[in-house]
Structures are given as C-alpha cells and as structure tokens.
N, C-alpha and C positions, 0 to 999 in steps of 0.2 A: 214408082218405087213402092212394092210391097211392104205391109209391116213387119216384117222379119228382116228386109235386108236393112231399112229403116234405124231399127235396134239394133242389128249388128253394126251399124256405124257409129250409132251413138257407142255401144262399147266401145269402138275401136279408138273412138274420143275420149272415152273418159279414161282410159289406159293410158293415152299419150297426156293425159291432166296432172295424172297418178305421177307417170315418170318424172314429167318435167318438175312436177311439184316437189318430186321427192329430190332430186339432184339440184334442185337451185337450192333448195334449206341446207344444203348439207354443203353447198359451195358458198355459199350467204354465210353459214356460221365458220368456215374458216377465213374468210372476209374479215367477222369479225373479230374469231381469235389476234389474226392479223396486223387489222389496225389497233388493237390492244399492245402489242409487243412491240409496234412501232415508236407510238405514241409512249409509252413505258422505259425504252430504252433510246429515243430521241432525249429527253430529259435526260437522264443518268449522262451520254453526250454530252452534253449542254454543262454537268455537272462534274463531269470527267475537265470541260476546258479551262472550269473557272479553278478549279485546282492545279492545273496544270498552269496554268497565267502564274497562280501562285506561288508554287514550287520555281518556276523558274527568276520569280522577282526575289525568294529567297536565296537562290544559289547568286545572285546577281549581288545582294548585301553582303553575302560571305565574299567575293570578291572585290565588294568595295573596302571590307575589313582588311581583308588580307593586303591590296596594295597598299594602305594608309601602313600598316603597320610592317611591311616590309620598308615602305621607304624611312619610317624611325630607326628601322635597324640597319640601314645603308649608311644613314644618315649618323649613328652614331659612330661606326665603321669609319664613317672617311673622317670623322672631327677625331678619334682615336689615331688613326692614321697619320693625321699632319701634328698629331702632340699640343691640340688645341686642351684637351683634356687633361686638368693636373693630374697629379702622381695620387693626392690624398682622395681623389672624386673615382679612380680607374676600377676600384674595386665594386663599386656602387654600378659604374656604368658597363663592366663587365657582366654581371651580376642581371642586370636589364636587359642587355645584348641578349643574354642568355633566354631569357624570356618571351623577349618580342620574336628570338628564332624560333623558341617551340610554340608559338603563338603562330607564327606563320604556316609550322606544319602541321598543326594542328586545323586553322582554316580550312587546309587542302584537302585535309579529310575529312571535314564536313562537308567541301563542295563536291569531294567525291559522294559520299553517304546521298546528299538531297539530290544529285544528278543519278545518280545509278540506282538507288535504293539498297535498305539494309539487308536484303536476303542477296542482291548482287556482292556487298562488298564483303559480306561476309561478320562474323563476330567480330574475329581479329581486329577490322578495323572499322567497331561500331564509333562514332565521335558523337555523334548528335544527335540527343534527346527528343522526345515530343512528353511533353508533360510531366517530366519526371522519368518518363520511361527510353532505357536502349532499345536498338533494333528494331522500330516500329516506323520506321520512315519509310514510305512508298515515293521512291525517284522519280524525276521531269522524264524521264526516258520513259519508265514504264507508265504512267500515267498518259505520256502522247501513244503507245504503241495501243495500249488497250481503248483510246480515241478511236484510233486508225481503225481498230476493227469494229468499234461501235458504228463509226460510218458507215464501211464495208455493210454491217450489217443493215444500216440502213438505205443504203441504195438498193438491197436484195427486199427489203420489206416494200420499198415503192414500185418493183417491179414485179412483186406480188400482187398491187394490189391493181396495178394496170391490168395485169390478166387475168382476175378474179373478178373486176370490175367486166370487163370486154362480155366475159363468159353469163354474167348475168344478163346482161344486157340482150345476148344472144337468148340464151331460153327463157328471155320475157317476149322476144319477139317469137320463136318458136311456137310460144304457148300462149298463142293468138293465133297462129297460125292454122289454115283450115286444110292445105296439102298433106297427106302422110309422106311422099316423098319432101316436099321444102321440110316439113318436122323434122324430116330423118337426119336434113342436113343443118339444121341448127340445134339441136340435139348432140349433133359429133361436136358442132365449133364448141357448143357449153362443157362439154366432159373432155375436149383436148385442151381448149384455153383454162380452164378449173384444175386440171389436173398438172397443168405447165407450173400457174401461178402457185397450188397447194407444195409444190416442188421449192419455188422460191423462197415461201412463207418456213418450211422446216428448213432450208438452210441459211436464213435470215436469222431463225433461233436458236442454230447452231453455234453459227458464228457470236453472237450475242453474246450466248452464254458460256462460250472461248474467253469472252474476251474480262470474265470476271466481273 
C-alpha cells in the first residue's frame, strides 16, 4: 500500500472518529439531561406520596369526627323521642341538636374540600382552612392523579435511559471498530437507538411537567 492511499485511509478514519465522537456527546449529554429529570422528579413522587398518605389520614379524622358527632346527635334524637328529656333541659338540648347537626355538615364539607380539593369544590363551599387561609387546600384526588403521572413520567425516563444507554454502548463499540462497513452499522444502531430514547426523554418531560 502506497503512501497516499495509506492517508487516505487514515482520513477516512479519523472522519468516522470525528462522527462517532461527535454523536455520542450529544447522546451522552441528553443521557445526562435525562437522568437529571429522572432523579428530580422521582423525589417530588416520593414527595407527592407522603402527602398524599397525609391528606388521606386527614379526610380519615374528619370522618372520625363526623360519625362521633352524628351519633351524639342521634343520640339525643331518640333520648328526646322517648321523653327521657325534661321539659326544663328541651331548650338547651334542642339548642345542641342544633349544633351537632351543622357540625355534622359542616364535616361533610370538609371531607369534601381535603378529598376533591378547593379549586374542585369551589368558593361556595370553601370549609377548611390551611393556616389561617380559605381555598388553599390541594385534595387526596388531585395529589394521587398528579402521582399517577409522575410515575407515568417515570417509567418513560427508564425507558430513555435503556435506549440511550444500548446506543452508547453501540458507538463505543463502533468506534473501535476497524470495518467502514460494521461502522456503518453501528453508527445507524447509535443514531436510531439515541434518537428513540431522546424521543422518550422529551416525553418523559412532558408528562412531568403535566403533571405540576
């Protein structure tokens, strides 16, 4: 082999160096963005549940309020009923009746408020507070739905990073490689498998950032 065709192979080498080099950085660093958004909103998940545990152990108190205090109000109900209750105590116990009933529907729209949240239920029937403030309550409903799709999201970020991972894997072995035909074909797997996975990674961050 003469020196010119010599160097023309060496360029033809160092061209197939150039590409591979340049398409793994650029598939490497949305790897990386990747397992950034992963790792990022895996947490917030994690941090979506333990609110959500919460919100539902609170609608769980309001329900234990409300039967306690339904059954005082039954209970005074049937002692009124059988005329257990003097004439001089009726006013006092009506009076209380009165109470524990809007006590009880009052509950109901709290358990409505923490299960639905306040932009579901509306002003009309804001009941329950966070700190001092109406309307600021995020419901067990909405807090599992935007779970739901934090997962979602993160089953699309693992399946990024499966074919982002495969693809590098390919154009590390490519670019070792001494054939320009086997290059050609580890070359296509890097930029079809990279370009699958970059697919999964934007809608991984879509959903994501859907889900608030």
């Amino acid at each position: 082999m003469n020196a010119a065709a010599q160097e023309e192979k060496t360029e033809r080498s160092d061209k197939w160096d150039v590409i591979f080099g340049l398409v793994l950085s650029i598939f490497a660093a949305i790897l990386a963005i990747n397992e950034l958004g992963a790792g990022k909103f895996g947490d917030d998940e994690l941090q979506l549940g333990n609110e959500k545990t919460k919100a539902y152990m609170w609608y769980q108190s309001k329900s234990i309020k409300e039967s306690l205090t339904k059954g005082q109000y039954d209970l005074i109900d049937v002692l009124g009923q059988s005329g257990a209750i003097s004439a001089d105590k009726a006013a006092a116990m009506s009076t209380l009746k009165d109470k524990l009933k809007a006590d009880v529907s009052r509950y109901k729209k709290e358990k409505d408020e923490i299960l639905k949240g306040s932009k579901a239920v509306g002003p009309e029937n804001y009941a329950q507070d966070v700190d001092g403030k109406m309307g600021v309550v995020t419901g067990a409903k909405e807090l599992e739905e935007r779970q739901e799709k934090l997962g979602e999201s993160g089953d699309k970020f693992d399946i990024a990073t499966l074919f982002l991972q495969i693809s590098l894997v390919l154009g590390a072995i490519g670019l070792i490689a001494k054939s320009p035909k086997v290059r050609l074909y580890f070359l296509t797997g890097l930029v079809s498998l990279g370009i699958i996975g970059s697919v999964f990674c934007v809608w991984a961050y879509r959903l994501a950032f859907a889900a608030g």
